[in-house]
N, CA, C and O atoms as CSV, one atom per row, in Angstrom:
chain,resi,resn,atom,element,x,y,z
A,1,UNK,N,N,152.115,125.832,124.077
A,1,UNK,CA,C,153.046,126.842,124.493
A,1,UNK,C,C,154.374,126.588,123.777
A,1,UNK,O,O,154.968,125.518,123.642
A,2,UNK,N,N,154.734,127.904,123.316
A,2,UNK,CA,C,156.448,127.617,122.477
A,2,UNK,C,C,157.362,128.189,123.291
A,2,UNK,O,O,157.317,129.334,123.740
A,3,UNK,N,N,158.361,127.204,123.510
A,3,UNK,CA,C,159.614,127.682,124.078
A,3,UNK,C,C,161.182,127.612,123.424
A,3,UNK,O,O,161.967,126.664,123.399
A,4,UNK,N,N,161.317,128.954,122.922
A,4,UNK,CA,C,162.464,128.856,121.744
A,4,UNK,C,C,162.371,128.328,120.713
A,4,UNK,O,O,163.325,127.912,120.056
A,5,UNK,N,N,160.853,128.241,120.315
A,5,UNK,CA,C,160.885,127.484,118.751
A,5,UNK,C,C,160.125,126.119,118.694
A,5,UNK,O,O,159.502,125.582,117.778
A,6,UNK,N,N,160.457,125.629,120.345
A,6,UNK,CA,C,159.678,124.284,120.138
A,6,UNK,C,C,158.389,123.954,120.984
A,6,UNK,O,O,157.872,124.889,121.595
A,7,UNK,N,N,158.084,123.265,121.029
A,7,UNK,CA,C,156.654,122.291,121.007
A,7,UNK,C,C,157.133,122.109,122.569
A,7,UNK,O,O,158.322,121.952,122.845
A,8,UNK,N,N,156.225,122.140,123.440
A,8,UNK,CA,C,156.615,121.411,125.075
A,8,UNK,C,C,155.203,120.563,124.988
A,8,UNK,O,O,154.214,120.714,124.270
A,9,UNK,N,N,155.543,119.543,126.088
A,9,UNK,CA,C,155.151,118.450,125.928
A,9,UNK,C,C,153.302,118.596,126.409
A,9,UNK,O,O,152.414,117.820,126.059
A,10,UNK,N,N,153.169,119.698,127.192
A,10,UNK,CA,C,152.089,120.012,127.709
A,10,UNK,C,C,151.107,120.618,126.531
A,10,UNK,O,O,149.908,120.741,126.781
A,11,UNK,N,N,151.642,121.002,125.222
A,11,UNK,CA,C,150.995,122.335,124.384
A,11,UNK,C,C,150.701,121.845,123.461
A,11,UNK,O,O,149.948,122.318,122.610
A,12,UNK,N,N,151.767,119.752,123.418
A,12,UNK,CA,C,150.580,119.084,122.311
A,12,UNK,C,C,149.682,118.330,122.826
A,12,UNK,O,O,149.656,117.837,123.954
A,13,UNK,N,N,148.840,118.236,121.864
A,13,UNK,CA,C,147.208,117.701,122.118
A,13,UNK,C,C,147.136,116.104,121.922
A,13,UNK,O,O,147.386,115.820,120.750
A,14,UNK,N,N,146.897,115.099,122.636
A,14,UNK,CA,C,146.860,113.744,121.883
A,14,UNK,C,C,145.499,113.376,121.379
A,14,UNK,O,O,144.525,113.841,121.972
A,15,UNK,N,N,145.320,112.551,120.296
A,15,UNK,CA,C,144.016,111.674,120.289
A,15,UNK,C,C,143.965,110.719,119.993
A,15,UNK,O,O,144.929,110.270,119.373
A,16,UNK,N,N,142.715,109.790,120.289
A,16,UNK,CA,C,142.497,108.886,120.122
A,16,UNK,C,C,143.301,107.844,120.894
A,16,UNK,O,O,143.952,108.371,121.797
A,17,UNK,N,N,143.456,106.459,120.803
A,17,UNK,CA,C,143.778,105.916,122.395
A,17,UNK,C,C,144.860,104.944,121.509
A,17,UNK,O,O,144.963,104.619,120.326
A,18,UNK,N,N,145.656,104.651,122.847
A,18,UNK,CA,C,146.851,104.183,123.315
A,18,UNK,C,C,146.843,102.300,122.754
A,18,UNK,O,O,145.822,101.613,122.797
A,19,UNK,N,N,147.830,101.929,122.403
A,19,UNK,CA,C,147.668,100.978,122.191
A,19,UNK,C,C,147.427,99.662,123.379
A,19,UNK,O,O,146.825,98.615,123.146
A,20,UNK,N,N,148.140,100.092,124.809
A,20,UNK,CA,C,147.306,99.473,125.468
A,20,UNK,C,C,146.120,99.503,125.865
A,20,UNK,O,O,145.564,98.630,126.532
A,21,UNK,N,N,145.693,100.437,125.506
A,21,UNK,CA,C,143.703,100.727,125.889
A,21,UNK,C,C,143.236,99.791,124.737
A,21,UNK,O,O,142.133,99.318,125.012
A,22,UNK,N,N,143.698,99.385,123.581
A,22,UNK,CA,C,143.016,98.937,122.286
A,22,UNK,C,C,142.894,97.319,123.133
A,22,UNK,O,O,141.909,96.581,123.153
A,23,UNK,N,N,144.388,97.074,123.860
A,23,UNK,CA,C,144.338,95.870,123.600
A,23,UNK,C,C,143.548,95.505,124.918
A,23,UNK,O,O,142.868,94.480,124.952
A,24,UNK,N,N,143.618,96.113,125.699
A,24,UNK,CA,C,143.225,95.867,127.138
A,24,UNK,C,C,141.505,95.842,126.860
A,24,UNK,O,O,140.800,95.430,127.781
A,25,UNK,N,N,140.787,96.341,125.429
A,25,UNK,CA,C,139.323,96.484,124.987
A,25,UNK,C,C,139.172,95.135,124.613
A,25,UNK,O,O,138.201,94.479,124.989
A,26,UNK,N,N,140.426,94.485,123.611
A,26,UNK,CA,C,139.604,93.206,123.060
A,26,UNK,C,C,140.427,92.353,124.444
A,26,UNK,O,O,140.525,91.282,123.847
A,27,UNK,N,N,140.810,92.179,125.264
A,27,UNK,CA,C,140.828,90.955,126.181
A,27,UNK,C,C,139.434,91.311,126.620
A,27,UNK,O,O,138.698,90.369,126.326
A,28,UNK,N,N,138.871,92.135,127.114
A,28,UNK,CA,C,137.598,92.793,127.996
A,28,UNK,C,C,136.564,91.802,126.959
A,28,UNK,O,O,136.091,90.705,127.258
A,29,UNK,N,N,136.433,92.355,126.012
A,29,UNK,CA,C,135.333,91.491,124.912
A,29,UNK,C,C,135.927,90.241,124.578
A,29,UNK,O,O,135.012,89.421,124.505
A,30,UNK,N,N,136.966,89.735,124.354
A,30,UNK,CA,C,137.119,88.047,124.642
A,30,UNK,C,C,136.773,87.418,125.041
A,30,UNK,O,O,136.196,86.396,124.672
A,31,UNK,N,N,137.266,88.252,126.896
A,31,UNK,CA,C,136.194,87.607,127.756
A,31,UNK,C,C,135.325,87.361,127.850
A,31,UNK,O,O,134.996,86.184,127.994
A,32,UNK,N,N,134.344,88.514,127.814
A,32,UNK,CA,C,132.818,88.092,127.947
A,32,UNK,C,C,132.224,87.327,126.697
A,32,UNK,O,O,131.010,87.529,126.715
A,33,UNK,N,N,132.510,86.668,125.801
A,33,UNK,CA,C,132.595,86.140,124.618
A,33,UNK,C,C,132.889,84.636,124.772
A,33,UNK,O,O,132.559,83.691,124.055
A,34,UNK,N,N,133.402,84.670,125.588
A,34,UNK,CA,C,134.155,83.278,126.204
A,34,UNK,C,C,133.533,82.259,127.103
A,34,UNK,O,O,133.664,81.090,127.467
A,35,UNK,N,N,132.506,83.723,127.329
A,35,UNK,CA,C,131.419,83.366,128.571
A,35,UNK,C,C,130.171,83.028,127.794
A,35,UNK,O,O,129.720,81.885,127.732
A,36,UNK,N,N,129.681,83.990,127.255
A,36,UNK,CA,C,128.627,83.859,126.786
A,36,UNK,C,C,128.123,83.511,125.567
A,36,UNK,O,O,126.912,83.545,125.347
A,37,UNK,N,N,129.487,82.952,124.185
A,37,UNK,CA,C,128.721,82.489,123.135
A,37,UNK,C,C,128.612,80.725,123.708
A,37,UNK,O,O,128.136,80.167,122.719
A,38,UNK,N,N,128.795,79.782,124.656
A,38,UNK,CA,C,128.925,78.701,125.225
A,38,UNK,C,C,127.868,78.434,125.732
A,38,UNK,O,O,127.366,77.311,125.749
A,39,UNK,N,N,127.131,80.015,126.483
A,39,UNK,CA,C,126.456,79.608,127.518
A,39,UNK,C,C,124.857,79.836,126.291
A,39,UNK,O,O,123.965,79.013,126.084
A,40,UNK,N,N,125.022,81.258,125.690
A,40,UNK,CA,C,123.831,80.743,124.650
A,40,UNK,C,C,123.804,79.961,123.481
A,40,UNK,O,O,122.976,80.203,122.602
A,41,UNK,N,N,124.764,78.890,123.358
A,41,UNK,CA,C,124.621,77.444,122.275
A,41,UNK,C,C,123.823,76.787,123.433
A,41,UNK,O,O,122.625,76.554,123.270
A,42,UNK,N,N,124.306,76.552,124.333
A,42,UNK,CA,C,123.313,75.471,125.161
A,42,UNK,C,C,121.848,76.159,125.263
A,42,UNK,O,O,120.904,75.372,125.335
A,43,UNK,N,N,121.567,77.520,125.275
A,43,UNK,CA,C,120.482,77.887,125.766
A,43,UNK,C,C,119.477,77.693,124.552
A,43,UNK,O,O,118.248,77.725,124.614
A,44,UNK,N,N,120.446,77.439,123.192
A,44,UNK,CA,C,119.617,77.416,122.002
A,44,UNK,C,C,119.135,75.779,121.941
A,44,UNK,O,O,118.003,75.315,121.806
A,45,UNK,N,N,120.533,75.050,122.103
A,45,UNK,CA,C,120.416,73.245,122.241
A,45,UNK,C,C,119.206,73.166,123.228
A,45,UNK,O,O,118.437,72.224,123.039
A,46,UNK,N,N,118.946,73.974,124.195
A,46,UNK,CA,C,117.469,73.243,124.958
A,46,UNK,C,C,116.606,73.896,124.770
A,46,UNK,O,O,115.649,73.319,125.287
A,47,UNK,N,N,116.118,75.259,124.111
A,47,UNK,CA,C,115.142,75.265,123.503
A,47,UNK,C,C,114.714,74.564,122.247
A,47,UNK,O,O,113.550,74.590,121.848
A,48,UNK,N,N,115.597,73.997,121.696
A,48,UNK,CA,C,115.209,72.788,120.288
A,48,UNK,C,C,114.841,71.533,121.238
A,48,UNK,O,O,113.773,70.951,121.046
A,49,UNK,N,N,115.593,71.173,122.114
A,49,UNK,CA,C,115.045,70.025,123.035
A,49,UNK,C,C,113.600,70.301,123.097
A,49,UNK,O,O,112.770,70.051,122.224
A,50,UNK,N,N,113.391,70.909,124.373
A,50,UNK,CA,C,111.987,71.896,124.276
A,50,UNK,C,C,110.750,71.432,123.082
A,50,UNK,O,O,109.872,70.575,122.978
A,51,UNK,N,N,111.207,72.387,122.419
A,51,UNK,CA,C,110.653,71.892,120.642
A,51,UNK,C,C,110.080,70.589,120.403
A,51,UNK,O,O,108.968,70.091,120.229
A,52,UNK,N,N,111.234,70.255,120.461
A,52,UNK,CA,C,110.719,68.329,120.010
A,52,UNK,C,C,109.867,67.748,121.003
A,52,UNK,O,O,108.869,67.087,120.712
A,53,UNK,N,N,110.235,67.978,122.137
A,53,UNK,CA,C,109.515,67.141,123.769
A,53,UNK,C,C,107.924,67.564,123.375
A,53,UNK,O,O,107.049,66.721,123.572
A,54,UNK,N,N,107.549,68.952,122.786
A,54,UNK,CA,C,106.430,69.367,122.715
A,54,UNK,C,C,105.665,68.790,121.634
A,54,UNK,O,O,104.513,68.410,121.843
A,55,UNK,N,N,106.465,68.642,119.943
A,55,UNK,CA,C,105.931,67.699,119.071
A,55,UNK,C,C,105.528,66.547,119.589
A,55,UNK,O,O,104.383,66.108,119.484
A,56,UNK,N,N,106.867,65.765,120.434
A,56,UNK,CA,C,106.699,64.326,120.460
A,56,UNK,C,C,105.154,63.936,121.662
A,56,UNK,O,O,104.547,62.867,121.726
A,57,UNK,N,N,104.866,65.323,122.540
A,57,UNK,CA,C,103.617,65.123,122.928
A,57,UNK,C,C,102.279,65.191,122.378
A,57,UNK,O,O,101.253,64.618,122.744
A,58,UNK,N,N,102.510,66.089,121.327
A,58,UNK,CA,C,101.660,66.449,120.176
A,58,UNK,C,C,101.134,65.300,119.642
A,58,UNK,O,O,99.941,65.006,119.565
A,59,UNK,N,N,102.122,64.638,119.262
A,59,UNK,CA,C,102.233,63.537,118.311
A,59,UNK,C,C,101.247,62.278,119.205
A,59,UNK,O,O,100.276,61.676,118.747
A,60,UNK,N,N,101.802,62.144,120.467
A,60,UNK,CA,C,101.441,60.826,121.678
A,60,UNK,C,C,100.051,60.922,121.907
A,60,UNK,O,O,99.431,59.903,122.211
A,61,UNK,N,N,99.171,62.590,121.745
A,61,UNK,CA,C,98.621,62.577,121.772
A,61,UNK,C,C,97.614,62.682,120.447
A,61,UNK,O,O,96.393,62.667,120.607
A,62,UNK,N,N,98.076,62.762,119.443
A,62,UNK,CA,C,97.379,62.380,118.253
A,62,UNK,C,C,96.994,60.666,118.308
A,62,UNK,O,O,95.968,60.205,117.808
A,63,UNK,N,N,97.867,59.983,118.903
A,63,UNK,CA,C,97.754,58.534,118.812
A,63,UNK,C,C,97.075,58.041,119.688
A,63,UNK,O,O,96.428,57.045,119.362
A,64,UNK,N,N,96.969,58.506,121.020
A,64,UNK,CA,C,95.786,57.997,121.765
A,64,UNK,C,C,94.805,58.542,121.342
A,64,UNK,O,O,93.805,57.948,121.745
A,65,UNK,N,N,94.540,59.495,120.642
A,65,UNK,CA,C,92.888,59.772,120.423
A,65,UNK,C,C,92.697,58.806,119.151
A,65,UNK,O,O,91.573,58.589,118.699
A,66,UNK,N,N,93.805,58.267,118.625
A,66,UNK,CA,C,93.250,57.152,117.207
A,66,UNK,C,C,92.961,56.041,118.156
A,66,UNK,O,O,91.862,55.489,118.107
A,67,UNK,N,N,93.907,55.654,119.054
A,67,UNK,CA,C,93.716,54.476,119.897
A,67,UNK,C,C,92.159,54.587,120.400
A,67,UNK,O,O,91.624,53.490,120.555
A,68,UNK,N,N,91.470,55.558,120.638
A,68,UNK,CA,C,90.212,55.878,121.567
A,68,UNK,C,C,89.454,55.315,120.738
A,68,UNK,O,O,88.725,54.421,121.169
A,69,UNK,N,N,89.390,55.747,118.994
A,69,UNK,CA,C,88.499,55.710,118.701
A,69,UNK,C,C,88.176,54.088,117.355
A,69,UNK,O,O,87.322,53.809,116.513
A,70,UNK,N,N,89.712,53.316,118.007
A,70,UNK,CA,C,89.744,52.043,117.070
A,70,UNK,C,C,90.075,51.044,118.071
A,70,UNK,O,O,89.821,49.848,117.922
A,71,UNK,N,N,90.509,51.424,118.853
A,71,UNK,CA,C,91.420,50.738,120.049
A,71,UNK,C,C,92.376,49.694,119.723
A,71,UNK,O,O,92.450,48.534,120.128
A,72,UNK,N,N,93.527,50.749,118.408
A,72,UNK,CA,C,94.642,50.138,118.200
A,72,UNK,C,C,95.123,51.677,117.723
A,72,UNK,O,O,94.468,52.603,117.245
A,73,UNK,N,N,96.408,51.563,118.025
A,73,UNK,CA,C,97.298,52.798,117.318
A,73,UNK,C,C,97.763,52.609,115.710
A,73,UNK,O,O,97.922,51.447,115.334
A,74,UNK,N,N,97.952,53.515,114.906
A,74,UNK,CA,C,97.392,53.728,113.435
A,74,UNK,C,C,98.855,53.193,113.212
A,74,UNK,O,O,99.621,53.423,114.148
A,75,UNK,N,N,99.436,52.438,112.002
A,75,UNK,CA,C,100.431,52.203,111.162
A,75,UNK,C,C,101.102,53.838,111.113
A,75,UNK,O,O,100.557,54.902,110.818
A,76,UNK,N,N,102.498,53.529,111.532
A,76,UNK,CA,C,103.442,54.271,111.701
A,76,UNK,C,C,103.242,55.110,109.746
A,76,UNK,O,O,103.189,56.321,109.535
A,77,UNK,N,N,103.201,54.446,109.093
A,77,UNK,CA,C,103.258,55.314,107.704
A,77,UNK,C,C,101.592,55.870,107.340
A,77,UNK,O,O,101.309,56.167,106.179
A,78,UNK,N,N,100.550,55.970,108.462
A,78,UNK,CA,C,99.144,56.489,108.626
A,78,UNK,C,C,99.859,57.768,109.111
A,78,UNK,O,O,99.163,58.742,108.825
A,79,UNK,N,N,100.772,58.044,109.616
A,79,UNK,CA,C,100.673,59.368,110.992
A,79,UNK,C,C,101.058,60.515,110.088
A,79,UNK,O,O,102.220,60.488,109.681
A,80,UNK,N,N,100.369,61.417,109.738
A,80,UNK,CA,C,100.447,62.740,109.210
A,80,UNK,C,C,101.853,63.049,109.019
A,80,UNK,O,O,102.316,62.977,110.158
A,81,UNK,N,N,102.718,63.329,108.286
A,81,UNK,CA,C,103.879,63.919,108.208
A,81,UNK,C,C,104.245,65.393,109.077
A,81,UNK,O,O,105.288,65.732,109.637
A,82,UNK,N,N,103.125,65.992,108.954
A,82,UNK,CA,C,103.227,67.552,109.698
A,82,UNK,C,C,103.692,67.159,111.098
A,82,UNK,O,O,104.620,67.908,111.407
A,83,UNK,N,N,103.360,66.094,112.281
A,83,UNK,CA,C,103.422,65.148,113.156
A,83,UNK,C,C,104.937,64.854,113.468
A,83,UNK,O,O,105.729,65.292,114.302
A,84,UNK,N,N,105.003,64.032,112.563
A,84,UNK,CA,C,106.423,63.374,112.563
A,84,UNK,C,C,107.414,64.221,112.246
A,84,UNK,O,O,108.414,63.808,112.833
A,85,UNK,N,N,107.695,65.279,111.571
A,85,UNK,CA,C,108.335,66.096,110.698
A,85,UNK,C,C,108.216,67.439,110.720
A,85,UNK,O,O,108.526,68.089,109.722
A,86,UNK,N,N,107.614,68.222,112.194
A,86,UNK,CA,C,107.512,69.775,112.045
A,86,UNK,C,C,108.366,70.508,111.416
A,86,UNK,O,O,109.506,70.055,111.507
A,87,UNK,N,N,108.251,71.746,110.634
A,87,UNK,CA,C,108.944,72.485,110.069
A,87,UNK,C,C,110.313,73.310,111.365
A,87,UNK,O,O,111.449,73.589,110.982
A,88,UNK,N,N,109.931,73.499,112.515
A,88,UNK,CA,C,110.694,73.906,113.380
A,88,UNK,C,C,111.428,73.401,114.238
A,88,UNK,O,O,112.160,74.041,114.992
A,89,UNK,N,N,111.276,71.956,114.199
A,89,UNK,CA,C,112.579,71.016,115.050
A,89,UNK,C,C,113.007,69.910,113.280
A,89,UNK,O,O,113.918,69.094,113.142
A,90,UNK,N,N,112.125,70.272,112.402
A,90,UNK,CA,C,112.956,69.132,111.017
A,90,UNK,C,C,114.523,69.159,110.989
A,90,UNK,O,O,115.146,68.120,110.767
A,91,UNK,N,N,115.178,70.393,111.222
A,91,UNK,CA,C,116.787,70.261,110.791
A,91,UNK,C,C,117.325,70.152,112.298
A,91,UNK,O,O,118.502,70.484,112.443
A,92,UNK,N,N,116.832,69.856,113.108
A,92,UNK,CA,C,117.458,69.370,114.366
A,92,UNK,C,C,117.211,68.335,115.109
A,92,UNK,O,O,117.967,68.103,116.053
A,93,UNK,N,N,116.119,67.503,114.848
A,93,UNK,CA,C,115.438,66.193,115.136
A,93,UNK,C,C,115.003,65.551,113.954
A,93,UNK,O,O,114.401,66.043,112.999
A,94,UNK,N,N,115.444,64.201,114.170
A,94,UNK,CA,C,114.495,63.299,113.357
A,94,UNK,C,C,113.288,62.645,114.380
A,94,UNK,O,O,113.732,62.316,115.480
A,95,UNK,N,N,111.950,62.430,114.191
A,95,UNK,CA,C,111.194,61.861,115.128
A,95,UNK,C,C,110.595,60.757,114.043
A,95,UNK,O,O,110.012,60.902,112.968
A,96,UNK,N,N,111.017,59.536,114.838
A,96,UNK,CA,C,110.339,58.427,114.123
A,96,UNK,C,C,109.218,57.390,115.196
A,96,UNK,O,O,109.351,57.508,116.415
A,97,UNK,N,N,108.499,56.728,114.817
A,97,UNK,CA,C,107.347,55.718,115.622
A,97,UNK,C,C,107.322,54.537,115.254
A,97,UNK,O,O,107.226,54.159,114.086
A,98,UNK,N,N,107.418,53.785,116.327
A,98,UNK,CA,C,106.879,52.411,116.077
A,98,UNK,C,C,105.717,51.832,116.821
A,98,UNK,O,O,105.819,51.477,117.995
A,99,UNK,N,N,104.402,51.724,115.997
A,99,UNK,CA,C,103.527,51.314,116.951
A,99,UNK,C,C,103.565,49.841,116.618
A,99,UNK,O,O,102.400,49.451,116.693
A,100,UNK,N,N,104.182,49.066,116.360
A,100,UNK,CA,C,104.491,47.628,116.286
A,100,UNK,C,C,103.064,46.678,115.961
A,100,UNK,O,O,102.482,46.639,114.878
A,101,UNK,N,N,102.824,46.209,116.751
A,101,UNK,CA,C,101.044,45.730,116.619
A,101,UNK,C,C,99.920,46.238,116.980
A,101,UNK,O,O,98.841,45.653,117.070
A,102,UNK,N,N,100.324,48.095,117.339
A,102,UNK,CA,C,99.422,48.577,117.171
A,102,UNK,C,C,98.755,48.673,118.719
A,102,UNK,O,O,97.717,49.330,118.805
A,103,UNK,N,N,99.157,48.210,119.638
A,103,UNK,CA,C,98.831,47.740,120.907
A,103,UNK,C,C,99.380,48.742,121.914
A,103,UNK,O,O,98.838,49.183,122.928
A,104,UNK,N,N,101.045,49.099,121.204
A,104,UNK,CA,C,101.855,50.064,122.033
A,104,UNK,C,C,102.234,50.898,120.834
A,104,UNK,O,O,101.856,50.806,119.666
A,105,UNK,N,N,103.327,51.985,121.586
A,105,UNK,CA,C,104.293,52.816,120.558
A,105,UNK,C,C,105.384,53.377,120.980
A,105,UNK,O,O,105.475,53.630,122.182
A,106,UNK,N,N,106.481,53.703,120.064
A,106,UNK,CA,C,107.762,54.472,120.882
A,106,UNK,C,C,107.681,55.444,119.778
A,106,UNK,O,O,107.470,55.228,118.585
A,107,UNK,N,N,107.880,56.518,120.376
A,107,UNK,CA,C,108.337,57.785,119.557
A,107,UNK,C,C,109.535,58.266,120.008
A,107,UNK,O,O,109.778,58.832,121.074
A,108,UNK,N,N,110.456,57.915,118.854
A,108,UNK,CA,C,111.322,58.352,119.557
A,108,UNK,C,C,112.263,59.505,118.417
A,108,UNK,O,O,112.256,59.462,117.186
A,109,UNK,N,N,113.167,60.672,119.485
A,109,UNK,CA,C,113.603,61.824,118.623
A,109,UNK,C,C,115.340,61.875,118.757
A,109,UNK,O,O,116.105,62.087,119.698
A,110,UNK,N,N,115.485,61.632,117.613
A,110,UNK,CA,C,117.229,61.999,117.539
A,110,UNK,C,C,117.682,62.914,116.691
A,110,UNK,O,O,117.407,63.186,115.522
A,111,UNK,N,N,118.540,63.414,117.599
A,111,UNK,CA,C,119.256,64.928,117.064
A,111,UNK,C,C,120.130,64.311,115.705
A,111,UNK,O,O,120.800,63.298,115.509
A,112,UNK,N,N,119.645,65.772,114.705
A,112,UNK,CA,C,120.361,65.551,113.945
A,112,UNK,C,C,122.226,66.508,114.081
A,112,UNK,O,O,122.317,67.423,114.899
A,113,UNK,N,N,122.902,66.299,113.613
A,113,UNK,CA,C,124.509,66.613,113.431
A,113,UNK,C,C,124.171,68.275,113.986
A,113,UNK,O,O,124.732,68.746,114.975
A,114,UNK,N,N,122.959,69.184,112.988
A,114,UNK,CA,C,122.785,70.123,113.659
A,114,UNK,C,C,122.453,70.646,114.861
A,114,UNK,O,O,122.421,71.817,115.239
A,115,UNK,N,N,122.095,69.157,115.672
A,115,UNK,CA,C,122.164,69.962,116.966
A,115,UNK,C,C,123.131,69.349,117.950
A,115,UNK,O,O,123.517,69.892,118.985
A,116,UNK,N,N,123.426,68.336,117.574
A,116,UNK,CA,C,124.381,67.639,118.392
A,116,UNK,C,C,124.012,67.792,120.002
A,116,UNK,O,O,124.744,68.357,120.815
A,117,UNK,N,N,123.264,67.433,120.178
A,117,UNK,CA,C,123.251,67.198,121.921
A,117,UNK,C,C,123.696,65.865,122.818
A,117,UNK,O,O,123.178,64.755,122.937
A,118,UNK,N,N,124.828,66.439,123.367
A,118,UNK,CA,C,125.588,65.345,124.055
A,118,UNK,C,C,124.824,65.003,125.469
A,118,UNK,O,O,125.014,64.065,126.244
A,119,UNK,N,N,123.616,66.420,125.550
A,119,UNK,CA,C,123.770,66.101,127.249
A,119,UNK,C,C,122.743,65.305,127.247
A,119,UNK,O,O,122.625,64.681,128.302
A,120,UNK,N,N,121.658,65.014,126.153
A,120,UNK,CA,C,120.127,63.851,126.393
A,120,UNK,C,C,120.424,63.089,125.178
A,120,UNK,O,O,120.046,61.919,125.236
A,121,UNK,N,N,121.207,63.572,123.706
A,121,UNK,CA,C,120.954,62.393,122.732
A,121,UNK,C,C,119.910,62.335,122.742
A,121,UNK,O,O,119.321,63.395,122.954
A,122,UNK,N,N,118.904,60.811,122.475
A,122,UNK,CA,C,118.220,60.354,121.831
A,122,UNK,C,C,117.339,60.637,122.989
A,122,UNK,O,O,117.801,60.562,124.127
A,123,UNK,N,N,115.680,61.065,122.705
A,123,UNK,CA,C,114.806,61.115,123.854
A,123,UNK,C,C,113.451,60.510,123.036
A,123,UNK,O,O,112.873,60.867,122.010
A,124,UNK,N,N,113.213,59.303,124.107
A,124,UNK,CA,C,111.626,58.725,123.620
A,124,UNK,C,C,110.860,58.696,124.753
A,124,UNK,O,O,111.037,58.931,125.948
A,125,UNK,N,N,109.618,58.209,123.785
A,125,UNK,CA,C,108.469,58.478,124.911
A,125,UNK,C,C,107.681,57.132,124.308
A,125,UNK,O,O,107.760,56.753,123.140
A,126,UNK,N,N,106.871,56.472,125.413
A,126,UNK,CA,C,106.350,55.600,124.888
A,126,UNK,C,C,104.504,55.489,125.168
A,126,UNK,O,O,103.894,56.516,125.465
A,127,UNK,N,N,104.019,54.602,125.075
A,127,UNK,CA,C,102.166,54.765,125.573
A,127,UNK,C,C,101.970,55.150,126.741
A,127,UNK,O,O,101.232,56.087,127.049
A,128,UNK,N,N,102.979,54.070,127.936
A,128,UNK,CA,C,102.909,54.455,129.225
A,128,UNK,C,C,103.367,56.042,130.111
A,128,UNK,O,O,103.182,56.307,131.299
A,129,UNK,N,N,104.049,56.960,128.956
A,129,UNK,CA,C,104.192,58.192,129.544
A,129,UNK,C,C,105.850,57.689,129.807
A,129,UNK,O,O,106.612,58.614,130.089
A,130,UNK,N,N,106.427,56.357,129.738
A,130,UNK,CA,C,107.696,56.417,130.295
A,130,UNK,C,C,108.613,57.423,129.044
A,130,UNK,O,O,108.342,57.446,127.843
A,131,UNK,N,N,109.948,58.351,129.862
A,131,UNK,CA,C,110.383,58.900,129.109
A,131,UNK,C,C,111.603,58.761,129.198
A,131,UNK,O,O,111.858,58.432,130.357
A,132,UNK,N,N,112.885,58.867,128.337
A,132,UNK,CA,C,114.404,58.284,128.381
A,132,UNK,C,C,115.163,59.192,127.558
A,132,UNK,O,O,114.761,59.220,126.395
A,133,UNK,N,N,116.231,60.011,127.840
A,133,UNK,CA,C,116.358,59.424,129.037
A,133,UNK,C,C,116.231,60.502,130.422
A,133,UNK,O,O,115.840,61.666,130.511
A,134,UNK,N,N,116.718,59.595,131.353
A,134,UNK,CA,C,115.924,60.366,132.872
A,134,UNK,C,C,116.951,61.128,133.396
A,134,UNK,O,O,116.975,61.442,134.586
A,135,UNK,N,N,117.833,61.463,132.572
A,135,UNK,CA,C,119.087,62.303,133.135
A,135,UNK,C,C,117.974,63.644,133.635
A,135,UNK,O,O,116.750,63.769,133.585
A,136,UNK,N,N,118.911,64.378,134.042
A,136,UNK,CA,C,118.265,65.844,135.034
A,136,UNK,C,C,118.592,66.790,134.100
A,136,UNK,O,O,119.762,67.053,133.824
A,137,UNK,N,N,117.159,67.599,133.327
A,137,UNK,CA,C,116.750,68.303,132.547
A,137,UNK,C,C,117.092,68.268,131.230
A,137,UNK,O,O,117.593,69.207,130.612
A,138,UNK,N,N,116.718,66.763,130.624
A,138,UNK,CA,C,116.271,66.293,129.008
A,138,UNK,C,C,114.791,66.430,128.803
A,138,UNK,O,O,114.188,66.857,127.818
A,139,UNK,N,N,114.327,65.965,129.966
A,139,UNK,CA,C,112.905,66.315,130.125
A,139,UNK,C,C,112.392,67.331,131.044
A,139,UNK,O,O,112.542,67.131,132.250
A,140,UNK,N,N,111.857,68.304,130.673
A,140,UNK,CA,C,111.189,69.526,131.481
A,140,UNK,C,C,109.669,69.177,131.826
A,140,UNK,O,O,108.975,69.984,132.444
């Protein structure tokens, strides 16, 4: 609407949004950002946990069936590489064995830099099923 020539405040049109709506959008997505890239690093750190716990059973049980059928566990540089070294926990675990005289064994898995897990670190398993460590949910 023109009144005497000019523009009233009702007759212009605005668009597009306000600079507090812009900013009041990225605190909104900060937030939830704040929340949730934290909460899925950990959710990724224990599915690689996961991962390995499942090799390193893989593995425990590759060695008792050698134990079954020699009734000694095989020289740590006998054990298949595919074993020790899966393609899907390799850049986040190292898993190494010691079956010492062959009598017992430790398998044990440490994170590499890429996964950095502060909350289990290092997790082994040995002949007897004992597993370390026993904090509450390193082992599932």
């Amino acid at each position: 609407m023109i009144l005497g020539g000019k523009f009233t405040i009702s007759s212009v049109k605005q668009y597009g949004f306000t600079l507090i709506e812009l900013m009041i959008t990225v605190v909104i997505i900060a937030i939830l950002a704040a929340i949730a890239i934290p909460s899925y690093l950990n959710h990724i750190k224990a599915s690689h946990r996961t991962d390995v716990q499942a090799s390193m059973m893989n593995l425990a049980q590759y060695l008792e069936s050698q134990y079954n059928a020699s009734f000694s566990y095989p020289a740590s540089t006998a054990i298949p590489t595919s074993l020790t070294a899966p393609s899907n926990i390799s850049s986040y675990y190292t898993i190494t064995v010691d079956t010492g005289s062959g009598q017992a064994y430790t398998i044990t898995a440490t994170p590499t830099s890429n996964q950095n897990d502060t909350q289990c670190g290092t997790l082994t398993l040995n002949e007897k099923g004992a597993k370390t460590p026993t904090t509450t949910g390193c082992w599932k």
